[in-house]
Backbone of each chain as ProteinMPNN parsed JSONL, in Angstrom:
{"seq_chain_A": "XXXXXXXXXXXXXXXXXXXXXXXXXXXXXXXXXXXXXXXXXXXXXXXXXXXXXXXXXXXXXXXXXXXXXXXXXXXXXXXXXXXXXXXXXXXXXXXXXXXX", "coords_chain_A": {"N_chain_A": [[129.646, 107.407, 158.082], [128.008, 104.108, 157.326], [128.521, 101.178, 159.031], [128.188, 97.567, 158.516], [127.537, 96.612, 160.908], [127.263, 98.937, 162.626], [124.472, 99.368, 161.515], [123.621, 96.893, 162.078], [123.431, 97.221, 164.892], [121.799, 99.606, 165.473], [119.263, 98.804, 165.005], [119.015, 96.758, 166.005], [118.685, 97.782, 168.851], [116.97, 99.894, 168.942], [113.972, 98.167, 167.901], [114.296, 96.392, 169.508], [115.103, 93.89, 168.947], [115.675, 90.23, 168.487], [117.174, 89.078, 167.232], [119.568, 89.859, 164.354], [120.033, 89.978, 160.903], [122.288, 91.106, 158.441], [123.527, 91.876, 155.028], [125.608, 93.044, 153.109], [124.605, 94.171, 149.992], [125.713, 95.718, 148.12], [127.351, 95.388, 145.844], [126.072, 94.022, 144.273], [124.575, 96.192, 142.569], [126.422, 97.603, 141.168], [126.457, 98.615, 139.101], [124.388, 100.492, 139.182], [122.825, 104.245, 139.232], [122.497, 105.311, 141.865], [124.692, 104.381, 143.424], [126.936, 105.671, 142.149], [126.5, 108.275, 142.891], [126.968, 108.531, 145.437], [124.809, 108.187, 147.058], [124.776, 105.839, 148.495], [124.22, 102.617, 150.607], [122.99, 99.204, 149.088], [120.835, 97.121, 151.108], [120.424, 93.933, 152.488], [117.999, 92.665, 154.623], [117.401, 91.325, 157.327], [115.424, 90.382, 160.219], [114.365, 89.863, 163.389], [111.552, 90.275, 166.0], [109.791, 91.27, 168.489], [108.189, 93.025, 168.443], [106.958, 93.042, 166.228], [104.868, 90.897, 166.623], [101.863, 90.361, 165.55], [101.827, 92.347, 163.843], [101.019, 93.973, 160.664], [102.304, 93.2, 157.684], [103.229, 95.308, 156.708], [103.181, 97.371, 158.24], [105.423, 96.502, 159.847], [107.287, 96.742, 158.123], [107.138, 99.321, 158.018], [107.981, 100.242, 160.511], [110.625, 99.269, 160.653], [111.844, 101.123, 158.825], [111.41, 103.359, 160.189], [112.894, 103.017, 162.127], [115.007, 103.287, 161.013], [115.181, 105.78, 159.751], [116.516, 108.138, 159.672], [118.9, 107.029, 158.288], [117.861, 106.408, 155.822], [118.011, 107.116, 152.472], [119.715, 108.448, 152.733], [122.825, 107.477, 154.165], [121.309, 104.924, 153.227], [120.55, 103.364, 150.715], [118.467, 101.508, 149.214], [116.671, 98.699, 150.358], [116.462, 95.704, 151.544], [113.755, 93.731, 152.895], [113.596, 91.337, 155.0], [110.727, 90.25, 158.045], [110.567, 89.324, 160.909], [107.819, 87.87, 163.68], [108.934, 86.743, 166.682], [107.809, 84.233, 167.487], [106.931, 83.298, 164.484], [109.625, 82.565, 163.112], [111.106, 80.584, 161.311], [112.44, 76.961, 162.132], [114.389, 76.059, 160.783], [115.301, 78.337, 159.412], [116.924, 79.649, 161.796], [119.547, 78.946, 161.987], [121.0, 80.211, 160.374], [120.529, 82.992, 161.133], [122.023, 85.621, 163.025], [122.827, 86.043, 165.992], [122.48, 89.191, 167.528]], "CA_chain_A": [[129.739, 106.152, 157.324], [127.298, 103.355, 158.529], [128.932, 100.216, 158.377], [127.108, 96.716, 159.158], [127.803, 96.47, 162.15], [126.349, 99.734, 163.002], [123.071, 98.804, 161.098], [122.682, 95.88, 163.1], [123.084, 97.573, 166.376], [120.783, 100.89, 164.787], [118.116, 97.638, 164.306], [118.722, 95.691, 167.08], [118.442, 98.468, 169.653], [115.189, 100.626, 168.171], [113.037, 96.949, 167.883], [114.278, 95.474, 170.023], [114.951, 92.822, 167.914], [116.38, 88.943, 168.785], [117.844, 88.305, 165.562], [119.657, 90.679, 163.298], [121.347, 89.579, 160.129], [122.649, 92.147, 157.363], [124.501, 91.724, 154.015], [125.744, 93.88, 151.816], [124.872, 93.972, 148.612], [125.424, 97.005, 147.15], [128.242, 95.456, 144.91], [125.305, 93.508, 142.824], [123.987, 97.141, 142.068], [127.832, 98.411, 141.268], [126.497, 99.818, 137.876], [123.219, 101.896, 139.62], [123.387, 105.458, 139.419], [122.604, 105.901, 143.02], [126.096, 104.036, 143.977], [127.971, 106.891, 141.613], [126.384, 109.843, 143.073], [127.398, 108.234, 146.793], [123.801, 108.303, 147.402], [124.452, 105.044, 149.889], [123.939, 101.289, 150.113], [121.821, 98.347, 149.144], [121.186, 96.335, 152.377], [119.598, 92.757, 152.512], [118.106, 92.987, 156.257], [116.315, 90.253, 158.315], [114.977, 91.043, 161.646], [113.076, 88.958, 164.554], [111.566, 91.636, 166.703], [108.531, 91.281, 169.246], [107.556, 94.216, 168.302], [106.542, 92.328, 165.217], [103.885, 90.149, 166.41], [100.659, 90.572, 165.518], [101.266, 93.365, 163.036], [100.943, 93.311, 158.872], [103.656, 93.227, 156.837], [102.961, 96.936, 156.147], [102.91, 97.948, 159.85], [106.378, 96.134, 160.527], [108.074, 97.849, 157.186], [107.116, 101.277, 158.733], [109.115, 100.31, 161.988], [111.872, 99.298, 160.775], [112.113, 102.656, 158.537], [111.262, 104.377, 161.076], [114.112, 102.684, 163.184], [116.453, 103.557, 160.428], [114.53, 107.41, 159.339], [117.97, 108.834, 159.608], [119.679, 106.452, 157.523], [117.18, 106.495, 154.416], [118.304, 108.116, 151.443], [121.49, 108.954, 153.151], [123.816, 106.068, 153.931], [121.249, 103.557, 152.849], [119.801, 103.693, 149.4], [117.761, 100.455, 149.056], [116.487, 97.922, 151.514], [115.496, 94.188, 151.0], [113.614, 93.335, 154.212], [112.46, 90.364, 155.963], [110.426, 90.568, 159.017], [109.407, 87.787, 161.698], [108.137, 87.853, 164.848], [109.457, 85.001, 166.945], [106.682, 83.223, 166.712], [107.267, 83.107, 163.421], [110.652, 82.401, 162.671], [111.05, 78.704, 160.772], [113.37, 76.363, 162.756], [115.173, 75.902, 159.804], [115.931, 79.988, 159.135], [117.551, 80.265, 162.582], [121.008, 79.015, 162.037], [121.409, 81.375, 159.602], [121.243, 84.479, 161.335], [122.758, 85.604, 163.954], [122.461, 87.084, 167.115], [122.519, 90.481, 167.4]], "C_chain_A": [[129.052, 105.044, 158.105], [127.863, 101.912, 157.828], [127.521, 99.043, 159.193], [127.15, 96.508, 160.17], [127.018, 97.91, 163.254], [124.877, 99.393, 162.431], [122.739, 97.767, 162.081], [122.363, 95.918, 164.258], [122.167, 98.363, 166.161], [119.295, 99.519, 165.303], [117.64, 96.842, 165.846], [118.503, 96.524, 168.49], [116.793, 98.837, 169.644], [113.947, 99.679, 167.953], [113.541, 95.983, 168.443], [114.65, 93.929, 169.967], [116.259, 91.593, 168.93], [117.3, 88.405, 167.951], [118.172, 89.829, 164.58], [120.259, 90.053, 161.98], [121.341, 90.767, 158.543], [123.563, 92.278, 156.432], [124.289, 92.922, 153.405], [125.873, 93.973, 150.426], [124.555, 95.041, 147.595], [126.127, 96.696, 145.679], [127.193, 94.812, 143.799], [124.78, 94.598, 142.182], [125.353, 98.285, 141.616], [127.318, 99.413, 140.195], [125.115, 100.906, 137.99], [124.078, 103.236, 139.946], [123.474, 105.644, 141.145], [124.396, 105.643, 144.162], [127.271, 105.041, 143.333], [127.795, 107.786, 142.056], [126.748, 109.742, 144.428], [126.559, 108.379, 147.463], [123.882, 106.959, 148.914], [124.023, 103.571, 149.596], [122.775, 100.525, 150.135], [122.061, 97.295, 150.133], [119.795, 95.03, 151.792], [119.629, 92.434, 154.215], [116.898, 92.064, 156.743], [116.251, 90.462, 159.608], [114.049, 90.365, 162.405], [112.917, 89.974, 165.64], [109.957, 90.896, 167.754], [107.445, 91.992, 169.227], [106.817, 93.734, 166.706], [104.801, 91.869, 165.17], [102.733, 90.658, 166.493], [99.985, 91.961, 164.563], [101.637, 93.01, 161.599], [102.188, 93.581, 158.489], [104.117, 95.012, 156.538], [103.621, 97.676, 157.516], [104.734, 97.608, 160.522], [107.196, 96.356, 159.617], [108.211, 98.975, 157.871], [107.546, 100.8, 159.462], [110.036, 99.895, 161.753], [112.362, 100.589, 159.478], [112.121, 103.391, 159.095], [112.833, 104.497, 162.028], [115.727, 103.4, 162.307], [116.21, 105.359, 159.887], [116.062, 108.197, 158.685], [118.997, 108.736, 158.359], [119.336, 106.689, 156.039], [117.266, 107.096, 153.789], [119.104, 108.8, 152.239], [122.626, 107.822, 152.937], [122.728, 104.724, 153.213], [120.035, 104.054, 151.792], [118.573, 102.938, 149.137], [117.824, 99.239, 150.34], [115.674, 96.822, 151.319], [115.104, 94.02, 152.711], [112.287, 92.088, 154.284], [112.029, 90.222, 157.372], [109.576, 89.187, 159.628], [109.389, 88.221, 163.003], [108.407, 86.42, 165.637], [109.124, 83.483, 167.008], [106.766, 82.24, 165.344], [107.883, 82.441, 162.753], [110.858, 80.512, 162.297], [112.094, 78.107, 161.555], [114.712, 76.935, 161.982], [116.149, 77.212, 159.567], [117.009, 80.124, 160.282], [119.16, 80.294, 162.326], [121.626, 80.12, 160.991], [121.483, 82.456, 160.03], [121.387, 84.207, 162.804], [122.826, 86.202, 164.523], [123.065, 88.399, 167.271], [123.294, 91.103, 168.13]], "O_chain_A": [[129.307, 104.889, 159.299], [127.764, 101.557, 156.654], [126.549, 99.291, 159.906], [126.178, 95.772, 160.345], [126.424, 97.782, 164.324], [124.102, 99.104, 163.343], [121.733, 97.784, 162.79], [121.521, 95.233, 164.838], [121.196, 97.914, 166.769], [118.445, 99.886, 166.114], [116.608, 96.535, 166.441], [118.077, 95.79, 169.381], [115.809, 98.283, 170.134], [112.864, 100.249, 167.815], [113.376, 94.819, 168.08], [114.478, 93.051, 170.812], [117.207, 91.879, 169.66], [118.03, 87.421, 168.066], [117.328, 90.644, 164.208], [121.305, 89.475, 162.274], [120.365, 91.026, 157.838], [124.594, 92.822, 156.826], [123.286, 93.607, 153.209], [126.912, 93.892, 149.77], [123.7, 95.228, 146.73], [125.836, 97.289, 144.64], [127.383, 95.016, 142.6], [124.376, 94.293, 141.06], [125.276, 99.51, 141.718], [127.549, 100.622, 140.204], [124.841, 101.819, 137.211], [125.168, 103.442, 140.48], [124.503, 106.104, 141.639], [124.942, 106.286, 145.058], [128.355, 105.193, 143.897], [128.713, 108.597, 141.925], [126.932, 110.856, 144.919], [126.857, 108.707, 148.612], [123.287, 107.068, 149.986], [123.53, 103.281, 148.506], [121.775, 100.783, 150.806], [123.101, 96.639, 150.178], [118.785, 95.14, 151.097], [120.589, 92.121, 154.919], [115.699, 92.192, 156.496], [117.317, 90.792, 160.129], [112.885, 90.312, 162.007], [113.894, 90.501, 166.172], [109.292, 89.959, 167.311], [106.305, 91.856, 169.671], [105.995, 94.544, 166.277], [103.897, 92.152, 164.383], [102.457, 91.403, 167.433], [98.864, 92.449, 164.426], [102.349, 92.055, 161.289], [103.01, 94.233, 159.133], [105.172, 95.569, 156.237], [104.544, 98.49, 157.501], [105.228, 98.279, 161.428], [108.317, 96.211, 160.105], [109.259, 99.501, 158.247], [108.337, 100.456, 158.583], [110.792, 99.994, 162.72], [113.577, 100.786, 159.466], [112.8, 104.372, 158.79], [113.531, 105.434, 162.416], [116.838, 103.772, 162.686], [117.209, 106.052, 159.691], [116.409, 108.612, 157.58], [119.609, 109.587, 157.714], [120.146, 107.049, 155.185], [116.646, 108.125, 154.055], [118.947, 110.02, 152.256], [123.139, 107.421, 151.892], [123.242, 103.707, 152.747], [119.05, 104.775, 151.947], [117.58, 103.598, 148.832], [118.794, 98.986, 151.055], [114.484, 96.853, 151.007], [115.935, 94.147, 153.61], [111.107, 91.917, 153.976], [112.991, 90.044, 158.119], [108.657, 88.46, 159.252], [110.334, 88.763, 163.576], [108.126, 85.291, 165.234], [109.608, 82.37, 166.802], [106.701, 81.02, 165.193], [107.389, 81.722, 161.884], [110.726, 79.538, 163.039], [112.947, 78.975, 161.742], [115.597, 77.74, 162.275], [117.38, 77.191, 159.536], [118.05, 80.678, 159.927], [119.884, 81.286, 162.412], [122.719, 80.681, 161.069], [122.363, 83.185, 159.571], [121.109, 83.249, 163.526], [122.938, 87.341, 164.068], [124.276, 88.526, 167.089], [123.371, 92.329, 168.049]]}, "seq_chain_B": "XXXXXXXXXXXXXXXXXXXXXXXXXXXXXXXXXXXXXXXXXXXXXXXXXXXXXXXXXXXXXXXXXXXXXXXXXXXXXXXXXXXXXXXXXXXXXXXXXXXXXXXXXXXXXXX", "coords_chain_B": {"N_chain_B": [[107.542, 119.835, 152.98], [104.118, 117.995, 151.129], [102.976, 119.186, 148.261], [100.146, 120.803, 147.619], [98.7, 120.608, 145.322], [100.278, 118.323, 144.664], [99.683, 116.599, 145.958], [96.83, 116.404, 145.426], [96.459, 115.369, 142.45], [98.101, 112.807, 143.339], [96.271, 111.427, 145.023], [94.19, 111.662, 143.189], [95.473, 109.562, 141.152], [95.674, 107.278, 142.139], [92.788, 106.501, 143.164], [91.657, 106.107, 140.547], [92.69, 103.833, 139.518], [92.942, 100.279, 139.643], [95.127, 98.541, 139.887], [97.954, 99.866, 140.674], [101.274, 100.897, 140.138], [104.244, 102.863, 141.512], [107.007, 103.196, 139.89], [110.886, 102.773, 139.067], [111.263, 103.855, 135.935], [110.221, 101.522, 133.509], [107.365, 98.704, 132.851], [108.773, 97.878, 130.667], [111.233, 98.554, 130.3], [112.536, 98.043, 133.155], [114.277, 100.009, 135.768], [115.621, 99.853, 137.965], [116.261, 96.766, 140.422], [114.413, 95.67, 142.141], [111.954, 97.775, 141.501], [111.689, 96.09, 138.585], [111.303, 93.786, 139.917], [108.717, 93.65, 141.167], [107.464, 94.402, 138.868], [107.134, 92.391, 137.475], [105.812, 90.345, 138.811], [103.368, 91.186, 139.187], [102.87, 91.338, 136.092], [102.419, 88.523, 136.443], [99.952, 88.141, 137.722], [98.056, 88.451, 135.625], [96.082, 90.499, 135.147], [95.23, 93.684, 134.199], [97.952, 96.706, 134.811], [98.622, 99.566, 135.84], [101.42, 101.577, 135.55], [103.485, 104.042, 136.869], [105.919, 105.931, 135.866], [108.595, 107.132, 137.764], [110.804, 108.195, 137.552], [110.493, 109.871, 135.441], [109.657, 112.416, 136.219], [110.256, 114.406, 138.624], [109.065, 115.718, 140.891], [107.025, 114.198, 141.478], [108.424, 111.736, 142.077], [110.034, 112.163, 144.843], [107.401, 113.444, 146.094], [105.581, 111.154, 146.231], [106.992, 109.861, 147.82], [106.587, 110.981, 150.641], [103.971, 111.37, 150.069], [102.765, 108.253, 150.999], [104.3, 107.884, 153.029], [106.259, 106.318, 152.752], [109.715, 105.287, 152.3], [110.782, 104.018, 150.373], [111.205, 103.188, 146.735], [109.894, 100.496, 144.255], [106.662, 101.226, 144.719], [103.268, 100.21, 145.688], [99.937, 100.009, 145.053], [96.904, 98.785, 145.542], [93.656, 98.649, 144.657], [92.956, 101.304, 145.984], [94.463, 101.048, 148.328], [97.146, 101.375, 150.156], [99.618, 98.883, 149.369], [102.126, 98.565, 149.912], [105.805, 97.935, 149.428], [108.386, 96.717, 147.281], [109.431, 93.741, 148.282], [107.523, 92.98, 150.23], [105.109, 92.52, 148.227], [105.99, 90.717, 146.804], [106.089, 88.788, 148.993], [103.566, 88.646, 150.053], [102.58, 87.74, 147.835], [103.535, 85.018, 147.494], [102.916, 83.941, 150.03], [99.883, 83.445, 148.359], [98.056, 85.74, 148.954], [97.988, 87.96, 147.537], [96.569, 87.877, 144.86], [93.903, 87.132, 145.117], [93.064, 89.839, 146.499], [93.603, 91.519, 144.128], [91.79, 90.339, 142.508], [89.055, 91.192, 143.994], [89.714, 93.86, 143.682], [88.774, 94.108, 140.888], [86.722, 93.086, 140.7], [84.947, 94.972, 141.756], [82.697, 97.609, 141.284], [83.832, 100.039, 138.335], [85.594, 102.706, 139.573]], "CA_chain_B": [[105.892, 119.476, 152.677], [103.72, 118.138, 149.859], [102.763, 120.52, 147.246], [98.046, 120.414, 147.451], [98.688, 120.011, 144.089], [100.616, 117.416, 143.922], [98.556, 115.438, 146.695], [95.605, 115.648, 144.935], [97.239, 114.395, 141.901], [98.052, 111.216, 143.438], [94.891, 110.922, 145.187], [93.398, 110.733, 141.487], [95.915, 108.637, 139.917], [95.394, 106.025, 143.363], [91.517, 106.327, 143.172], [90.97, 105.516, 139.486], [93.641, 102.921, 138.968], [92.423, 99.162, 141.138], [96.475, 98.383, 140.334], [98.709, 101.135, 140.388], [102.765, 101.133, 140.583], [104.802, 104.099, 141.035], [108.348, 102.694, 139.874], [111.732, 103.728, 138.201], [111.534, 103.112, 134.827], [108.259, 101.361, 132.841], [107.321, 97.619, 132.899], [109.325, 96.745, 129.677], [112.322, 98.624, 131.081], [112.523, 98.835, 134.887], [115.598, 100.766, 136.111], [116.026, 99.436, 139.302], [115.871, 95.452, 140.247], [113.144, 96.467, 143.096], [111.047, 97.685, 140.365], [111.728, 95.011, 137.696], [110.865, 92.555, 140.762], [107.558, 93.617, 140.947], [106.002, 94.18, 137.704], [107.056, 90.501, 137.274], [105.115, 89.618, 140.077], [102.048, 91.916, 138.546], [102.435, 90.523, 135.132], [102.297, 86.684, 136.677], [98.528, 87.81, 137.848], [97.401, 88.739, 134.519], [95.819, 91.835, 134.947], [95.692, 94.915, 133.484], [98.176, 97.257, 135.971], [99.365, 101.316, 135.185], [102.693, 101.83, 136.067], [103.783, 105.541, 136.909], [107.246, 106.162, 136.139], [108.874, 108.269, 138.705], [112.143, 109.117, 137.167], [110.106, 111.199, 134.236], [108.712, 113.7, 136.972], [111.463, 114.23, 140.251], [108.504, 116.124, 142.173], [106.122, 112.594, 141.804], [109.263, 110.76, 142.493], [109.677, 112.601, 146.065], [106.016, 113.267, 146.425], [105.208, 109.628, 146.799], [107.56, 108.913, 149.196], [106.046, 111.637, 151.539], [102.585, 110.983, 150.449], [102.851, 107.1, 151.563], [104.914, 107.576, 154.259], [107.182, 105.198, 152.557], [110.936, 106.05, 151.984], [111.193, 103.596, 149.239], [110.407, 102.848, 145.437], [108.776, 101.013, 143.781], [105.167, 101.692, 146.04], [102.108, 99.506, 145.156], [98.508, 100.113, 145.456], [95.572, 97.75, 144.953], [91.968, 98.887, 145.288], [93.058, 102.557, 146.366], [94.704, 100.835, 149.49], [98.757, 101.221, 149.771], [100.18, 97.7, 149.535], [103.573, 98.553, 150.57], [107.176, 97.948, 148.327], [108.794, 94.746, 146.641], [109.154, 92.967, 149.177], [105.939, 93.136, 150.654], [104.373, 92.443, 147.232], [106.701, 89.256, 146.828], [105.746, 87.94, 150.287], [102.046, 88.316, 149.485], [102.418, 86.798, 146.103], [103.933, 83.718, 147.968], [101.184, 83.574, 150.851], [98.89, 83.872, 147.792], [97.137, 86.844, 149.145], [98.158, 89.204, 146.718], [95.752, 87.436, 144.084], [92.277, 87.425, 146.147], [93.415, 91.156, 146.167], [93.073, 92.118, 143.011], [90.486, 89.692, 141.979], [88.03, 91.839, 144.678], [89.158, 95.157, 143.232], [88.341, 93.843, 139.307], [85.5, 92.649, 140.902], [84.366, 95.986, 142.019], [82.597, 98.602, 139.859], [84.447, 101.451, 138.028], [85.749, 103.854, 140.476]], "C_chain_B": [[105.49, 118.996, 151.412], [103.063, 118.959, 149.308], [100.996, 120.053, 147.36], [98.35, 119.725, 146.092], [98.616, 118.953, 143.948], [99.803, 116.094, 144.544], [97.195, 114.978, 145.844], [95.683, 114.748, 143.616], [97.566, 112.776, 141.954], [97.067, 110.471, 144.197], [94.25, 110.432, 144.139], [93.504, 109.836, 141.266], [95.444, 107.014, 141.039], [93.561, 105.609, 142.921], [91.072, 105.67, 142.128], [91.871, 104.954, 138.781], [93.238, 101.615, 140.027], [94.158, 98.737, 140.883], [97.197, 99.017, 139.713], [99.996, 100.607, 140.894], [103.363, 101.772, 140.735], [106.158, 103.437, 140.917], [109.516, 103.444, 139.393], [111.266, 102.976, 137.382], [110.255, 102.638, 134.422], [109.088, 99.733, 132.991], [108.683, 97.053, 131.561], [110.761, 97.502, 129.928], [112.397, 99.334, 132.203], [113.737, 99.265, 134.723], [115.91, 100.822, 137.537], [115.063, 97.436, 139.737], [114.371, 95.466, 141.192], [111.847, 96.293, 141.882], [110.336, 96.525, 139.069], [110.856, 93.519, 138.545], [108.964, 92.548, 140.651], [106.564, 93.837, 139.967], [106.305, 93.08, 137.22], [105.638, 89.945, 138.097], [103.351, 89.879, 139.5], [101.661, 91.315, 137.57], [101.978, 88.762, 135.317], [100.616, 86.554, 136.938], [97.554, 87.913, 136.475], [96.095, 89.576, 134.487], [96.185, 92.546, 134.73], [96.185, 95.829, 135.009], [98.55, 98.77, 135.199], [100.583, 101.371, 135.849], [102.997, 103.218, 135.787], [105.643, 105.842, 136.825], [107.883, 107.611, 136.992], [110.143, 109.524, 138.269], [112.079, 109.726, 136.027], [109.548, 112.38, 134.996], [109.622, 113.31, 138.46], [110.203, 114.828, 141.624], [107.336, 114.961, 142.679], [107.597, 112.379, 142.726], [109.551, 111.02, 144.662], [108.348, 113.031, 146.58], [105.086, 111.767, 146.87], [105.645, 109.046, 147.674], [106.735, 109.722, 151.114], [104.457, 111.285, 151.742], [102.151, 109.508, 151.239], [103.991, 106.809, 152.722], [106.045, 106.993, 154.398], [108.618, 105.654, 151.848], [111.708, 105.652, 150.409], [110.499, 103.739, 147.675], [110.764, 101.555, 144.977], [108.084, 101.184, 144.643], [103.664, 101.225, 145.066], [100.707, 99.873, 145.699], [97.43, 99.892, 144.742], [94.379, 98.285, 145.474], [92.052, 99.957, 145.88], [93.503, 102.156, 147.65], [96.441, 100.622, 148.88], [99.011, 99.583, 149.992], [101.599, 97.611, 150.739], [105.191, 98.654, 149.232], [107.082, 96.484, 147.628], [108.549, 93.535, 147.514], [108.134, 92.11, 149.883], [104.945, 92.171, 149.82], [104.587, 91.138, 147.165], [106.275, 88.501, 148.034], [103.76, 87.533, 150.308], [101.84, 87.23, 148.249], [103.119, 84.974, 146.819], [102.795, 83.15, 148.943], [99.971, 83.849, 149.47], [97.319, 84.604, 148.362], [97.093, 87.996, 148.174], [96.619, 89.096, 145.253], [94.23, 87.798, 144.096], [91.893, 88.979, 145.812], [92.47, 91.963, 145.411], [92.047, 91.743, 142.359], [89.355, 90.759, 142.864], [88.437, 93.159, 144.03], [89.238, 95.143, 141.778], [86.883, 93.913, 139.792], [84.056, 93.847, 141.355], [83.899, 96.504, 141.069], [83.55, 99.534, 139.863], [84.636, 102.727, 139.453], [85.03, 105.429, 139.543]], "O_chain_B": [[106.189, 119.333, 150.456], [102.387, 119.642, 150.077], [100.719, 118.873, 147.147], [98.249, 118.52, 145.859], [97.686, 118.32, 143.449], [99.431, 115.053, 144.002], [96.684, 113.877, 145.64], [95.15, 113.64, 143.565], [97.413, 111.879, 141.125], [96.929, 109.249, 144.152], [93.819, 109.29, 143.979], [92.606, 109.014, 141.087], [94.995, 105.954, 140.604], [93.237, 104.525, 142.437], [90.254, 104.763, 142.289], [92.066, 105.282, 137.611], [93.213, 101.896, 141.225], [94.64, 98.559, 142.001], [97.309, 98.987, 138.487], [99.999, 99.938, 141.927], [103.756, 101.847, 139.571], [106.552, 103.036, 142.012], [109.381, 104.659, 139.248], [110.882, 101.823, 137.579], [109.233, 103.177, 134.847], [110.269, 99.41, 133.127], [109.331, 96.01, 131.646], [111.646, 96.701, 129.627], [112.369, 100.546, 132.414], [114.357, 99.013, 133.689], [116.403, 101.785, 138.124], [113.926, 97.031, 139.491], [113.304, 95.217, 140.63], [111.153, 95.346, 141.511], [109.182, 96.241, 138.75], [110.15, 92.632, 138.067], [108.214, 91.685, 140.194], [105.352, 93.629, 140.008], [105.551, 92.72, 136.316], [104.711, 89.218, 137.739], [102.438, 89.057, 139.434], [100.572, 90.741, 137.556], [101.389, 88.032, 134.519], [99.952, 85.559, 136.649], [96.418, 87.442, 136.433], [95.145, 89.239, 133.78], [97.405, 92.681, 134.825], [95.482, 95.875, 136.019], [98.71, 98.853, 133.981], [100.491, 101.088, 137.044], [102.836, 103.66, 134.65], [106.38, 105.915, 137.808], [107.614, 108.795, 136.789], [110.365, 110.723, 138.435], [113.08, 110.148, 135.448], [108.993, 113.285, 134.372], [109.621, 112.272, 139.122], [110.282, 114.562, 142.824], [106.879, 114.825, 143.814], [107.761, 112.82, 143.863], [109.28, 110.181, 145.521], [108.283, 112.904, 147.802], [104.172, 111.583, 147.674], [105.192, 108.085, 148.296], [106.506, 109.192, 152.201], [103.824, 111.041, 152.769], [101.241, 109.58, 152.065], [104.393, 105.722, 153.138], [106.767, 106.928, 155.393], [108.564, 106.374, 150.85], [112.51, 106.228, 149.674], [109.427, 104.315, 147.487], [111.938, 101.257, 145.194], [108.683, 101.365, 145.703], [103.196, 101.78, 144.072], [100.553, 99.993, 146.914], [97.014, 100.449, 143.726], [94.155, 98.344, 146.683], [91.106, 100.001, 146.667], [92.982, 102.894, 148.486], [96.89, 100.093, 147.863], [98.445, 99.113, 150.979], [101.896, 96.994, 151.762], [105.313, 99.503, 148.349], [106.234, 95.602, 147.488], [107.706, 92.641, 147.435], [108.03, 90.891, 150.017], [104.202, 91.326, 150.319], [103.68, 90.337, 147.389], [106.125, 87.302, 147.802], [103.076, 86.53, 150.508], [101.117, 86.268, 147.992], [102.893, 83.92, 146.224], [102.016, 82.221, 148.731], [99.074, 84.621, 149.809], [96.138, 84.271, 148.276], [96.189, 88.831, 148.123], [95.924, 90.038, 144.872], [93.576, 88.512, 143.336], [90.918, 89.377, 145.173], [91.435, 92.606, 145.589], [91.368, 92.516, 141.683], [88.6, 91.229, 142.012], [87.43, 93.797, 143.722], [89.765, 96.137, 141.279], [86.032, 94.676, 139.336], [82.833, 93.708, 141.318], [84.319, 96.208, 139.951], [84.117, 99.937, 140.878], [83.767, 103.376, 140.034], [85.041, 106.531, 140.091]]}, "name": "protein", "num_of_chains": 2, "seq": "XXXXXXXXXXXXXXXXXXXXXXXXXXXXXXXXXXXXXXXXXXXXXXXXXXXXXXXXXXXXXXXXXXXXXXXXXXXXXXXXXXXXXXXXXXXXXXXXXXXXXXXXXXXXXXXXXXXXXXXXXXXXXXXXXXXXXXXXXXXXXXXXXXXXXXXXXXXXXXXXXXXXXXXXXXXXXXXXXXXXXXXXXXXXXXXXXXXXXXXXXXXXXXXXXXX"}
């Protein structure tokens, strides 16, 4: 069973990452089939990583799938992801998430 | 593994489509919000796009995730180049890069 708390360590270990933050929102998808067959949850996942900078949006999807490989289409069905490297990250965004 | 078959298959459908979707469900009913997200995003450019529904064929539906590497659906690809997912698509479409895009592979000849 991967709760959030494991996801954010899974995340924050494997990239290294400065910033994790991870909701669950599988309950907005209560009436998808994949939540009846116990296929696994929908995560909303933001991530500040180092490992980030300087690669495409494409390039820093594949690493954090990669980071999770295990998880995908097991415990975690769907995955909203935002990716910054620290560079990046808007003033404004920080207070919102939260250290890892 | 993927099936030759089925690779070459989506080699085709990639090559002679400039915007291709593989999603659940069809543009006028997606079946997952993912999906629904992005042929919004598609229809806002006003081009013509093909959308492949995945959940009428289960060996596409897992064949695409292997062939692109990518674990998710939907899976976008402009100009025979993978885009990436929703997300992705949505973050482009905000940096208005996604646009430029497709304008260069209209702009191309016929595959």
């Amino acid at each position: 069973m991967l709760t959030l708390d494991g996801l954010r360590q899974l995340l924050a270990e494997k990239l290294q990452a400065l910033y994790v933050h991870v909701e669950d929102e599988s309950h907005r998808h209560a009436g998808h089939r994949g939540r009846h067959q116990g296929v696994g949850g929908h995560y909303r996942v933001q991530v500040v990583s180092p490992l980030f900078t300087g690669k495409t949006l494409l390039q820093r999807h594949r690493l954090v799938y990669a980071a999770l490989a295990e998880q995908m289409g097991q415990s975690i069905h769907a995955l909203a992801l935002q990716t910054y490297s620290p560079e990046e990250l808007p003033a404004s965004e920080m207070s919102h998430i939260e250290i890892a | 593994m993927l099936d030759p078959l089925l690779e070459e298959k989506i080699r085709e459908q990639i090559r002679t489509h400039k915007v291709l979707i593989y999603m659940k469900g069809t543009p006028e009913m997606p079946m997952c919000g993912f999906s629904y997200t992005a042929v919004r995003i598609l229809d806002s450019l006003g081009f013509p796009y093909t959308a492949i529904n995945v959940l009428e064929d289960p060996e596409l539906r897992q064949g695409i995730k292997e062939f692109s590497n990518w674990p998710t659906l939907p899976q976008i690809y402009i100009n025979g180049e993978f885009i990436g997912g929703c997300d992705i698509l949505q973050e482009m479409h905000a940096r208005n890069e996604l646009r430029p895009l497709v304008e260069a592979a209209f702009a191309k000849a016929d595959p």
